[in-house]
PAZAPA-4460 file (N, C-alpha, C; in steps of 0.05 Angstrom, whole numbers, plus 32768, in hexadecimal, padded with zeros to 4 digits):
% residues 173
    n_x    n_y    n_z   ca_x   ca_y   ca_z    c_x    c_y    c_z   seq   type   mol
   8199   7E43   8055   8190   7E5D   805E   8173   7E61   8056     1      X     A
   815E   7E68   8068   8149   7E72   806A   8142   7E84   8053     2      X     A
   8131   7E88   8047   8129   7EA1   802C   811A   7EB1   8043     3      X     A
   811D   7ECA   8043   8101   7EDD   8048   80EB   7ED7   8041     4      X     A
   80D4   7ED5   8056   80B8   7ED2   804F   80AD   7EDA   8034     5      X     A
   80B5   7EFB   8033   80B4   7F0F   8028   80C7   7F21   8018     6      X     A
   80C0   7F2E   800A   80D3   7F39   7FFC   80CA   7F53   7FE8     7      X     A
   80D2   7F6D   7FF6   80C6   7F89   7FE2   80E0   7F92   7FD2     8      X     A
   80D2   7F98   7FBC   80E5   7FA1   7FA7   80D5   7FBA   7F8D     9      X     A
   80E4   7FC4   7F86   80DA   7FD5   7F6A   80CA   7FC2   7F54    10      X     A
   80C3   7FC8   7F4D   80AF   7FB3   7F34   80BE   7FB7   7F18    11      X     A
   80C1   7FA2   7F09   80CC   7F9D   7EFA   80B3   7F96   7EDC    12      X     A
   80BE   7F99   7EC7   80AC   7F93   7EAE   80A5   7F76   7EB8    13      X     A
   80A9   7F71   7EBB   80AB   7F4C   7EB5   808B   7F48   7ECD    14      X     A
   808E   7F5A   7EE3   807B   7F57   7EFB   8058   7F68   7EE9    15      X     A
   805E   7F75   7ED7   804B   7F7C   7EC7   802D   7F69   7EC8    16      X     A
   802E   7F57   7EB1   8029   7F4A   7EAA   8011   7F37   7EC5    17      X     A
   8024   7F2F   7ED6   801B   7F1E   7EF7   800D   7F31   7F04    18      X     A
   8013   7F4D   7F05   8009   7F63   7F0C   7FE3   7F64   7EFF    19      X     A
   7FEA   7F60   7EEA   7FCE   7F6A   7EE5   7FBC   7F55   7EE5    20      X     A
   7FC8   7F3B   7EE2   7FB9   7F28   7EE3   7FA5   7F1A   7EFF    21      X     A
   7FBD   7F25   7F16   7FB6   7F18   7F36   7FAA   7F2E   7F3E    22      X     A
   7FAB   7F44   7F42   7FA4   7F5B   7F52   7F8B   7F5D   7F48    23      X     A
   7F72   7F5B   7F53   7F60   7F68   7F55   7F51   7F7E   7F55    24      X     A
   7F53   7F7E   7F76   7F48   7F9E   7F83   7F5B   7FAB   7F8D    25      X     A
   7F5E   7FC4   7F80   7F72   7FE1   7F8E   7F65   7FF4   7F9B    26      X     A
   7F72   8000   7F9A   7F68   801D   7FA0   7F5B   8035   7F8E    27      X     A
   7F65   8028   7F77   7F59   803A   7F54   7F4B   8023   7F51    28      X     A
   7F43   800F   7F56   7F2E   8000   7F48   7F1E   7FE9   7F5D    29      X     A
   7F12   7FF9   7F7D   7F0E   7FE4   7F8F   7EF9   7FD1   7F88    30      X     A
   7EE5   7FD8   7F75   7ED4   7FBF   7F69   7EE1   7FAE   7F59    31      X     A
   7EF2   7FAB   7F53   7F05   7F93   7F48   7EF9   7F95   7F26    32      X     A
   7EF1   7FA7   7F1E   7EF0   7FAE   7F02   7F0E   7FAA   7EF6    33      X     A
   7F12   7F9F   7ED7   7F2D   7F97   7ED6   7F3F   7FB4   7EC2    34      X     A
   7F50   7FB9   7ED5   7F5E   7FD2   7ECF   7F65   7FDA   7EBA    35      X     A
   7F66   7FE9   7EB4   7F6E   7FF1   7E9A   7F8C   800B   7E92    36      X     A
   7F92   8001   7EA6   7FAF   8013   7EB4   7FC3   8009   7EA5    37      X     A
   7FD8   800F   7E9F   7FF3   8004   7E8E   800D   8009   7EB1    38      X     A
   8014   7FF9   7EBC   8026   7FF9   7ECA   8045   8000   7EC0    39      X     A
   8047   7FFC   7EA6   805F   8003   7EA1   8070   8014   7E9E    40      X     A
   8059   802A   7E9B   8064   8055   7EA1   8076   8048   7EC5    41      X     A
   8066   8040   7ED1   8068   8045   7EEF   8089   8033   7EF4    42      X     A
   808C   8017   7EE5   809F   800C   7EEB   80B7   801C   7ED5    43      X     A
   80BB   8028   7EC3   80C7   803F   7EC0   80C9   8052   7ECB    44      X     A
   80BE   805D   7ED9   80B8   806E   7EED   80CD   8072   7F0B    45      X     A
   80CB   804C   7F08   80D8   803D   7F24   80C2   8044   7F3D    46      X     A
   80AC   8048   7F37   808E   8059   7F4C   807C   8041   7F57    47      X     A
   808B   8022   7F4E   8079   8012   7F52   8089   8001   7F68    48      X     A
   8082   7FF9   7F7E   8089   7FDF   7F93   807B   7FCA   7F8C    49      X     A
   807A   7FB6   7F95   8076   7F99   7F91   8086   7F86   7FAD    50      X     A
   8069   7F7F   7FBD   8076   7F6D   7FD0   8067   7F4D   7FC9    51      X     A
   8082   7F37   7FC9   8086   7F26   7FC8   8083   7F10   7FE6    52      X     A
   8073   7F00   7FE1   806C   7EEC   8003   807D   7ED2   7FF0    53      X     A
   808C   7EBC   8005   8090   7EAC   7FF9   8081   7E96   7FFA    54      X     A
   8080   7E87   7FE5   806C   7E6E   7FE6   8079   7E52   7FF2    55      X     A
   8070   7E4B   8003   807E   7E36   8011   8084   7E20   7FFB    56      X     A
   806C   7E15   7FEF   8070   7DF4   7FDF   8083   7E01   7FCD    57      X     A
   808B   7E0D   7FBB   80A0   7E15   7FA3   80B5   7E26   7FB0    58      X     A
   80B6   7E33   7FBE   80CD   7E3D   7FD7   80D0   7E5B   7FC1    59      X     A
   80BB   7E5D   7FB4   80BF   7E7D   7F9B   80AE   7E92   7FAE    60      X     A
   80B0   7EAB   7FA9   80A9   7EC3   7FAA   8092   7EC8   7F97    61      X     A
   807D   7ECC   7F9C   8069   7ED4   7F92   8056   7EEC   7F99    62      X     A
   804D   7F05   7F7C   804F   7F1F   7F84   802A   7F1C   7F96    63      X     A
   802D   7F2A   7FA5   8019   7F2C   7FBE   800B   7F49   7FB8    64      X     A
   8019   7F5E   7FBA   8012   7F75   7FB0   801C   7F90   7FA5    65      X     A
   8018   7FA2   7FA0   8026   7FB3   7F8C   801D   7FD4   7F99    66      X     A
   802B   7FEB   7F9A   8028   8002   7FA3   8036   8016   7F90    67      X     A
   801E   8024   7F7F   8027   8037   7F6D   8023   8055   7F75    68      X     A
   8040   8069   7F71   8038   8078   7F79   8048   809A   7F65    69      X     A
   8044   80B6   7F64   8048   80BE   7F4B   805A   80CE   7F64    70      X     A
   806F   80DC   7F60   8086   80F6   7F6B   8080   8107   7F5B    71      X     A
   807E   811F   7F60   8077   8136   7F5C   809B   8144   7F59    72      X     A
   809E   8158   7F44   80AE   8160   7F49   80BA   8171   7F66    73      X     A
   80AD   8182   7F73   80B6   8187   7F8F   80B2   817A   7FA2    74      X     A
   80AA   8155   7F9B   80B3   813B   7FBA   80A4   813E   7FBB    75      X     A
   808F   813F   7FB8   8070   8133   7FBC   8063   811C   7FBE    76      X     A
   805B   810A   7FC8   8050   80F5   7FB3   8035   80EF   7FB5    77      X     A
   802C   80E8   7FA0   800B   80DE   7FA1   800E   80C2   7F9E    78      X     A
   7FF8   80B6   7FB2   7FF8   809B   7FAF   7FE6   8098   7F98    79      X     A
   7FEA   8087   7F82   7FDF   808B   7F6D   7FCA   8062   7F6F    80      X     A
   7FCF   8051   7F7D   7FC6   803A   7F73   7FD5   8027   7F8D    81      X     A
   7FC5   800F   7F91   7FD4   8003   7FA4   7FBD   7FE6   7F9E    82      X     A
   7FC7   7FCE   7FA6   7FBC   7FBA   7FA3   7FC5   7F92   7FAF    83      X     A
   7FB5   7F83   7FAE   7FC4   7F6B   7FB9   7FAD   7F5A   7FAD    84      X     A
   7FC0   7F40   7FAB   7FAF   7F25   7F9D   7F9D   7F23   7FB8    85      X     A
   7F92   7F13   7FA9   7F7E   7EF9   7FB6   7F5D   7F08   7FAA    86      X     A
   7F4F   7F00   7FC5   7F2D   7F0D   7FC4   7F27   7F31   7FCB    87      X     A
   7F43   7F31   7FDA   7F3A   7F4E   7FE1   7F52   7F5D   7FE2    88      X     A
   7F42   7F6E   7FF0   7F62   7F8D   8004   7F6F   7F77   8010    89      X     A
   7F8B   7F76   8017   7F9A   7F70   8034   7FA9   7F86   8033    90      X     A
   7F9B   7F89   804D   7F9F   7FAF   805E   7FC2   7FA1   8063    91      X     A
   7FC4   7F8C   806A   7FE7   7F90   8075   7FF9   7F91   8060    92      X     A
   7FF4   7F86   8048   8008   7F7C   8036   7FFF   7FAA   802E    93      X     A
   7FF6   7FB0   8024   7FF4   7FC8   8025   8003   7FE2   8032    94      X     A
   7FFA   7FDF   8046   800E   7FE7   805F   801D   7FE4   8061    95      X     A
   8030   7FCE   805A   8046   7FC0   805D   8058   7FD9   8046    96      X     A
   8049   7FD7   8029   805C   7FE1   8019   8055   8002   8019    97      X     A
   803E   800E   8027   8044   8029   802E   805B   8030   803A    98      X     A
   8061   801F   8058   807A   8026   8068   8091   802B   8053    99      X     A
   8092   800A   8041   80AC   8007   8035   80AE   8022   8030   100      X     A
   8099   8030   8018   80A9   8046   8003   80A5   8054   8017   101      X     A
   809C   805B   8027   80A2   8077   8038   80B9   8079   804F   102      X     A
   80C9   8066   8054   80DF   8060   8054   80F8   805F   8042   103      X     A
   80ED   805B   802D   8105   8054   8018   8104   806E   800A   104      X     A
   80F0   8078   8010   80FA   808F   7FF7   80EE   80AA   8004   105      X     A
   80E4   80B2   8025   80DE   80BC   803A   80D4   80D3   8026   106      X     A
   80C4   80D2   801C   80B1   80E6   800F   80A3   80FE   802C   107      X     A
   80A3   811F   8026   80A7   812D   8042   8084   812B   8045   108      X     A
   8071   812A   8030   8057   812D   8022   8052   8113   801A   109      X     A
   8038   80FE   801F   802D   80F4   800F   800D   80F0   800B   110      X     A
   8001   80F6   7FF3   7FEA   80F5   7FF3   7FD9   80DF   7FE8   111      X     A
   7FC0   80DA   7FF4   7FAE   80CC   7FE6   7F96   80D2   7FE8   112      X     A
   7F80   80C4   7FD3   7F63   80CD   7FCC   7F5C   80AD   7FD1   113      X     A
   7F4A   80AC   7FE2   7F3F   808B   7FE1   7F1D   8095   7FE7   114      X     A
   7F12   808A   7FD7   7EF2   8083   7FD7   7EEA   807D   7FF5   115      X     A
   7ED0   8096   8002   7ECC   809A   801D   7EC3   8081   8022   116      X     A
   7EAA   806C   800F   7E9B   805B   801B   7EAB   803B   8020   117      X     A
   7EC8   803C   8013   7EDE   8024   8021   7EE6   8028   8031   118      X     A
   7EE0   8014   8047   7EE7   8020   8060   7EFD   800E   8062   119      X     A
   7F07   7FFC   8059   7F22   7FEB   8059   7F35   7FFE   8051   120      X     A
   7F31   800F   8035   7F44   801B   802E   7F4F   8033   8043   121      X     A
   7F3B   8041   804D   7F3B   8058   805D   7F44   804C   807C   122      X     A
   7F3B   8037   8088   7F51   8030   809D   7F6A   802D   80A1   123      X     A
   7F6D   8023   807E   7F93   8021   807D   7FA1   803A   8080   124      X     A
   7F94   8052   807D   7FA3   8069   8080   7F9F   8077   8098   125      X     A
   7F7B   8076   809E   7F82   807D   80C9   7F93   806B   80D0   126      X     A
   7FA0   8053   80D1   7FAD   8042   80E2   7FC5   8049   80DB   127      X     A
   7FCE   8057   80BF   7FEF   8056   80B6   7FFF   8074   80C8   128      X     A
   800A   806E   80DF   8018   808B   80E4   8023   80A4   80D2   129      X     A
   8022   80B1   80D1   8025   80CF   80C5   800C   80DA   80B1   130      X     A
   7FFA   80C6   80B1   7FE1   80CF   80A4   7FC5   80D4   80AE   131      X     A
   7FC5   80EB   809D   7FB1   80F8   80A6   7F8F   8103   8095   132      X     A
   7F7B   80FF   80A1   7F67   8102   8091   7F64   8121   8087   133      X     A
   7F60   8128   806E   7F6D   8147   806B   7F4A   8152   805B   134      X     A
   7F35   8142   805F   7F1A   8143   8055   7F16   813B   8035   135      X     A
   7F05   8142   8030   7EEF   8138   8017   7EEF   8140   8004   136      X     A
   7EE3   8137   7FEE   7EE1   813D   7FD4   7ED3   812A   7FC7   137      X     A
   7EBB   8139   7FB0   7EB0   812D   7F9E   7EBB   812A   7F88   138      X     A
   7EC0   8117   7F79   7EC5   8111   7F63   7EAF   80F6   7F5C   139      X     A
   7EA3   80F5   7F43   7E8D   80ED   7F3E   7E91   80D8   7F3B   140      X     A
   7E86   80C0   7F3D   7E74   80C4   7F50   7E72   80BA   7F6E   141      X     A
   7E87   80BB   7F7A   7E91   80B5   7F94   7E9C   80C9   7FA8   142      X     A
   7E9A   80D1   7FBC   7EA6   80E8   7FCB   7EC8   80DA   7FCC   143      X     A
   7EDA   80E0   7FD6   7EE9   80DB   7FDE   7F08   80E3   7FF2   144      X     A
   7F07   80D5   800D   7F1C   80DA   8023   7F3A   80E3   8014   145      X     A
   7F41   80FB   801F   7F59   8102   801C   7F71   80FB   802F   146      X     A
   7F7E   80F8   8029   7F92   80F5   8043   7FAF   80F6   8043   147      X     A
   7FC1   8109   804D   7FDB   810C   804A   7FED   8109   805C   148      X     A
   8002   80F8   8053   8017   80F8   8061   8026   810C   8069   149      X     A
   8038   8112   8083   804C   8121   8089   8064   8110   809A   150      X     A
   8077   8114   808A   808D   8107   809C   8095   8110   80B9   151      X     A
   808C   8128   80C3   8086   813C   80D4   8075   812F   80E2   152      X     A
   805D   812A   80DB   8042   8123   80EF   804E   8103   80FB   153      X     A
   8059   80F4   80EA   8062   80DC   80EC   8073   80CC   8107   154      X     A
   808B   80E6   80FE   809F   80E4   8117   8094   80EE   8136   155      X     A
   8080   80FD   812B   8078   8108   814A   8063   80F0   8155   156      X     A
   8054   80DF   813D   803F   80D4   8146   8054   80BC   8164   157      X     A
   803F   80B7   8171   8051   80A6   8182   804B   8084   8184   158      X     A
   804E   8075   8181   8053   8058   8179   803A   8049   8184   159      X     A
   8030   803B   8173   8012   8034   817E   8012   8021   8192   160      X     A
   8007   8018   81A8   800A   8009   81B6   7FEF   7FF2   81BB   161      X     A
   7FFE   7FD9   81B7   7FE8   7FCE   81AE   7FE3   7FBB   81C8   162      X     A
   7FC0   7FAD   81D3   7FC4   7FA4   81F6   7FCC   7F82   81F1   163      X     A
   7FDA   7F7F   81FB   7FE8   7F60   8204   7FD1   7F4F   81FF   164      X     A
   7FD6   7F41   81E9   7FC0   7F25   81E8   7FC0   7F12   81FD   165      X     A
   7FA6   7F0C   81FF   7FAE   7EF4   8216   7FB3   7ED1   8210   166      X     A
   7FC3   7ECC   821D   7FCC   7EB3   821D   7FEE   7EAF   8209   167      X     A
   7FF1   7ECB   8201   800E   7EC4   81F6   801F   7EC7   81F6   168      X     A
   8039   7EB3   81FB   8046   7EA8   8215   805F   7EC2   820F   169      X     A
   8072   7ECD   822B   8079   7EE5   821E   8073   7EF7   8227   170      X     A
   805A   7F03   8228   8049   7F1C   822E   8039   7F14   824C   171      X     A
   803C   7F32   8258   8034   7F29   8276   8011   7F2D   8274   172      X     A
   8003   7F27   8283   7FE5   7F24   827C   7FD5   7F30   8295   173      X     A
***
């Protein structure tokens, strides 16, 4: 039987450790300055995802990237941190684990603060359905994009449609 490519799950202590070591650049730290965050409030918390790609030569799961985020007592949530190995952002592995938790745990509100002058970070959320640019704010010394989810704006948004590549076989041209 086939393994999943992939694989999202809650983060565990044990993912700690790999966590701080591979991840780079987030969203709390996009110059790749080395964090100084304790993940383990969050995996107590249960506030932390972790998606897993599998590695072909060892046939293991290895963590790709991580999505931290805080609940508010009245269902709120703030995206608090988000991140993936290698050199940079990967906007998909990202995206990937926004959908998850906002699926899994259909938060009706979610918010985030991302620094105006990343424009990687700030595309992942024009492109993510139910979000919305909600304006600005200084905090020193960077302005920074607001943007909130509605499960409301989401369902209404309507399904993006993307134009037929050419040459692949399948798709009419």
């Amino acid at each position: 039987m086939d393994q999943s490519p992939y694989n999202i799950r809650l983060a565990t202590l044990e993912d700690v450790d790999e966590l701080k070591a591979n991840v780079r650049y987030t969203l709390a730290s996009p110059e790749g300055k080395t964090p100084r965050k304790q993940f383990k409030d969050a995996v107590e918390r249960r506030e932390i995802l972790v998606l897993e790609v599998l590695d072909p030569k060892d046939r293991t799961h290895k963590l790709a990237g991580f999505l931290e985020w805080h609940t508010r007592i009245d269902g709120t949530v703030t995206l608090k941190d988000a991140g993936s190995t290698g050199g940079g952002v990967q906007p998909t592995i990202i995206k990937r684990l926004i959908r998850e938790m906002l699926n899994t745990y259909g938060p009706s509100v979610m918010r985030v603060k991302v620094r105006s002058d990343l424009e990687v970070w700030n595309s992942i959320f024009r492109e993510l359905p139910g979000f919305e640019y909600e304006g600005r704010e200084y905090t020193r010394p960077h302005f920074r994009s607001l943007y909130e989810y509605s499960g409301d704006r989401a369902a209404a948004t309507p399904p993006r449609r993307f134009p037929p590549r050419p040459g692949v076989p399948g798709r009419r041209r």
